[in-house]
Each structure stands twice: as structure tokens, then as C-alpha cells.
C-alpha positions as CSV (number, residue, x, y, z in Angstrom):
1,X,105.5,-27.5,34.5
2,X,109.5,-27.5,36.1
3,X,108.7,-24.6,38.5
4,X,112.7,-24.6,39.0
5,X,112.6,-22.6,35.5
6,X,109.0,-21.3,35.0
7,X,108.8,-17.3,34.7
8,X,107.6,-15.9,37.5
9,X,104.4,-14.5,35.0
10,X,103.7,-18.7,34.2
11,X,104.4,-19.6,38.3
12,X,101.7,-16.4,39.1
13,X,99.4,-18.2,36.6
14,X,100.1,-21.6,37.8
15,X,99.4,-20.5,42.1
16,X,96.2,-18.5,40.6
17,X,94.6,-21.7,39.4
18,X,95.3,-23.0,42.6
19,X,99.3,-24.6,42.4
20,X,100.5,-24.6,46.1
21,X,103.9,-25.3,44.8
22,X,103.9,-22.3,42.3
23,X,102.9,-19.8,45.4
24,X,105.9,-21.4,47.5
25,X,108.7,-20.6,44.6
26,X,106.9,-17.4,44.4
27,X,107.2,-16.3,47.4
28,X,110.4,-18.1,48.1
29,X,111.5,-15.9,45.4
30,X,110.3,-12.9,46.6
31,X,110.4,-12.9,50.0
32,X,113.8,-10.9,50.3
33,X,112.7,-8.0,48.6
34,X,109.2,-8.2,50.3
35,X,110.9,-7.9,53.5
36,X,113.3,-5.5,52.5
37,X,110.9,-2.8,51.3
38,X,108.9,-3.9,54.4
39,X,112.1,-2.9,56.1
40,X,111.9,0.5,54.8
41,X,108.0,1.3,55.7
42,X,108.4,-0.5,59.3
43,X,109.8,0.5,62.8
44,X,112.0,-2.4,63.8
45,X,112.5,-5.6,62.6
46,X,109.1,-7.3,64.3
47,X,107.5,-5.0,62.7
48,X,109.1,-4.9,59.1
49,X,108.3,-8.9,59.7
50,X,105.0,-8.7,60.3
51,X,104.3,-6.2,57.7
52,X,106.4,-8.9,55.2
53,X,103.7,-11.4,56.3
54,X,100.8,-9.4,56.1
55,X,102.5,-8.8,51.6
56,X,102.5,-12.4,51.6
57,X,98.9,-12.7,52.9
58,X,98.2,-10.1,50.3
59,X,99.7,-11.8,47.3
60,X,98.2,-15.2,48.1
61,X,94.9,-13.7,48.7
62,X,95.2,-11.6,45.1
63,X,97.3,-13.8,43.2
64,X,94.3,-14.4,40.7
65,X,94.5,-10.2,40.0
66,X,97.3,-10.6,38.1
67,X,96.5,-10.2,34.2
68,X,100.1,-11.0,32.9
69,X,99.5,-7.3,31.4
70,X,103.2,-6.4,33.5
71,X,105.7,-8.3,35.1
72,X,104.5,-10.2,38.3
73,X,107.3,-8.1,39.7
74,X,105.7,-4.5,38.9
75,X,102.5,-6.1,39.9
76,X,104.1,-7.5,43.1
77,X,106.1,-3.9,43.9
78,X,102.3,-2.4,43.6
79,X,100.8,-4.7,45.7
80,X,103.4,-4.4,48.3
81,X,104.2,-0.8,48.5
82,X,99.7,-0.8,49.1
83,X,100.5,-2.6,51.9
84,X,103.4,-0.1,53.4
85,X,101.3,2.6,53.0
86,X,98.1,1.1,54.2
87,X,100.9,0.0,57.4
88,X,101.9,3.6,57.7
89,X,98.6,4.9,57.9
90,X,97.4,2.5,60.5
91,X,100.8,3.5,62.4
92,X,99.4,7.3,62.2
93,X,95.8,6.3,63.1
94,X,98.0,4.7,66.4
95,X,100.0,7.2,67.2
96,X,97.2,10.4,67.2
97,X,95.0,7.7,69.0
98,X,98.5,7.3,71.0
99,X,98.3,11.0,71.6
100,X,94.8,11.7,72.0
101,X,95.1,9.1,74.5
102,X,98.2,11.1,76.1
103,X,96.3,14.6,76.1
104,X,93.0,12.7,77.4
105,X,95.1,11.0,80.4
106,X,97.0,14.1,81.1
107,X,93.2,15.9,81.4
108,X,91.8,12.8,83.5
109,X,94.7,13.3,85.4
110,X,94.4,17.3,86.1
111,X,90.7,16.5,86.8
112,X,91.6,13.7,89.3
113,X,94.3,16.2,90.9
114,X,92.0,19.3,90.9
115,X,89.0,16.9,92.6
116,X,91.9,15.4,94.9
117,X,92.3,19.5,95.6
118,X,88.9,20.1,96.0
119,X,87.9,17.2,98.3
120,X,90.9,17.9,100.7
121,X,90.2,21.7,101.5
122,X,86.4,20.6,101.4
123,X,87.5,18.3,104.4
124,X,89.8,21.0,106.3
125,X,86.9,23.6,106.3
126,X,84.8,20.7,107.5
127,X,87.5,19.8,110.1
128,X,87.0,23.5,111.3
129,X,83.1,22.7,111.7
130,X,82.0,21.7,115.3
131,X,81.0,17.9,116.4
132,X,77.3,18.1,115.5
133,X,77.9,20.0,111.9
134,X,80.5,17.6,110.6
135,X,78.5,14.6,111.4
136,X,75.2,16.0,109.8
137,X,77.7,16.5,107.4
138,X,79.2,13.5,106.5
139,X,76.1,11.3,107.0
140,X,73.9,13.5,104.5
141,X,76.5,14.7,102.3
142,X,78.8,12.0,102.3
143,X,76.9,8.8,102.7
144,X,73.9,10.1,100.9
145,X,71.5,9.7,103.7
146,X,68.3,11.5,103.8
147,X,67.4,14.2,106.5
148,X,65.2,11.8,108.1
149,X,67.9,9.0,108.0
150,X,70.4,11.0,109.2
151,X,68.2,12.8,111.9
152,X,67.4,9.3,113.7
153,X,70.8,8.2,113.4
154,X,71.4,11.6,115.1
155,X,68.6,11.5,117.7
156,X,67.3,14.9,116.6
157,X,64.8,15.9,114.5
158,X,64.4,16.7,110.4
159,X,63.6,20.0,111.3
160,X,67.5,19.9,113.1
161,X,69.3,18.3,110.3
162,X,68.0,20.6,107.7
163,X,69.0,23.7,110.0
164,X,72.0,22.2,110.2
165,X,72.9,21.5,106.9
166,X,71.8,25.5,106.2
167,X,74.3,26.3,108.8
168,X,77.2,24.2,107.3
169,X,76.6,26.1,103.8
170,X,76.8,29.6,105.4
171,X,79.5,28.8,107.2
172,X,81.5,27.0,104.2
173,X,80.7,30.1,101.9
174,X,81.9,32.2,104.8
175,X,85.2,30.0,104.9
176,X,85.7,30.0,100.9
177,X,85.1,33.7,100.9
């Protein structure tokens, strides 16, 4: 076989069955007009690169699919306009993830801003509390402690805690209102 001036229908033949040096004139061949119509599917030359790689990948891999029923270039434009659109759907799949990425931040973000809110006039309207009520407060409601944790930090009773956390309530609904 003089793969210099083989067909490119014998050369398909020849890399199906295996001929490493068919595949390279093949693609060697090819390879401009793969990357070209890579360049037309792609955004940017990394990418229409990439995409021209990922054709090559493709023909190696289904080199033995050609039947010799067409020329290997019909069969190659096929092959490698599959892979453009298979590239431009992944692209869309990116850029709504892209976007529902965007409108999921930009929601995280409003619910970060709006707790942010939340917690700051929660911490003025306890700022407005006396000594005893904010320090219930913080060690029940913000450091989770129980009544009777809080109470013998405190040095008063359960009984005390819990009035006082009824207090804080009615006087934050009070403040809100």
C-alpha cells in the first residue's frame, strides 16, 4: 500500500484494520477542515481546538463504521458535524446550569442579606433589653443552652430563666409591633 496515493476510502479501510500510518495521513489530511468547521461550532480558538480533538478522537474510535457506501469525506463531515452539535448542546446544558447557578447565587445571596437583616435588628431590640434579659438571652438562645444550664451559669433558678425568656418574647413582640 503507498499511502502517499491511496484514496482516502482504501487509507479508511487500511486505519480500520488497524494501519497506524493510514489513520495519521487521514487525519493529516483532514485535520484543516476538521478544525475549521470546529471553528464554526466553537467559542474561541481553545475551544474550536479542543472540539478538533475530541472529531479526531471520534474518527479513530469509529473508523471501523465506515462501509465505503459514501466518500470517507461525507462520512467524516457526518461524524464531525455530530460532534458540533453534541459540543453545542453541552455548551447549552453549561450555560442554563451557568444561569441556574446565577439565579440560585443571587437567591442565596438575598437569603444571606435578608438573615444578615434579620439578625441585626434581632440584636438592636435585644440591645434595648436590660442586663439580666439579654444574658438569658444570648446563653439560651444563642449558645443553645438549656434553662437549667443557663440558670446555674446565671445563679438563679429554672423557674427565673424560663420567666425570663417569657418576658424577652413579650417584650420583642411588643418592639416588632
Amino acid at each position: 500500500m503507498d499511502v502517499r496515493t491511496d484514496t482516502d476510502e482504501d487509507l479508511a479501510r487500511a486505519a480500520a484494520a488497524g494501519d497506524r500510518a493510514a489513520m495519521g495521513l487521514l487525519l493529516e489530511r483532514h485535520y484543516g477542515v476538521i478544525l475549521r468547521l470546529a471553528a464554526r461550532h466553537a467559542e474561541g480558538r481553545a475551544d474550536a481546538e479542543d472540539l478538533a480533538q475530541d472529531i479526531c478522537v471520534r474518527l479513530a474510535r469509529g473508523i471501523a463504521s465506515f462501509d465505503g457506501r459514501s466518500r470517507f469525506s461525507t462520512w467524516l463531515y457526518a461524524l464531525a458535524l455530530n460532534a458540533c452539535r453534541d459540543h453545542l448542546r453541552r455548551l447549552g446544558r453549561e450555560r442554563r446550569g451557568r444561569a441556574e447557578y446565577g439565579d440560585f447565587d443571587a437567591l442565596r445571596r438575598a437569603d444571606a442579606q435578608e438573615a444578615a437583616r434579620r439578625a441585626r435588628q434581632l440584636r438592636e431590640m435585644l440591645d434595648g433589653l436590660d442586663e439580666a434579659l439579654r444574658e438569658t438571652a444570648l446563653l439560651v438562645l444563642d449558645h443553645d443552652l438549656s434553662h437549667a444550664e443557663a440558670a446555674a451559669i446565671l445563679g438563679v433558678s429554672e423557674g427565673t430563666v424560663s420567666w425570663r425568656l417569657h418576658e424577652i418574647r413579650k417584650r420583642l413582640k411588643g418592639m416588632v409591633q
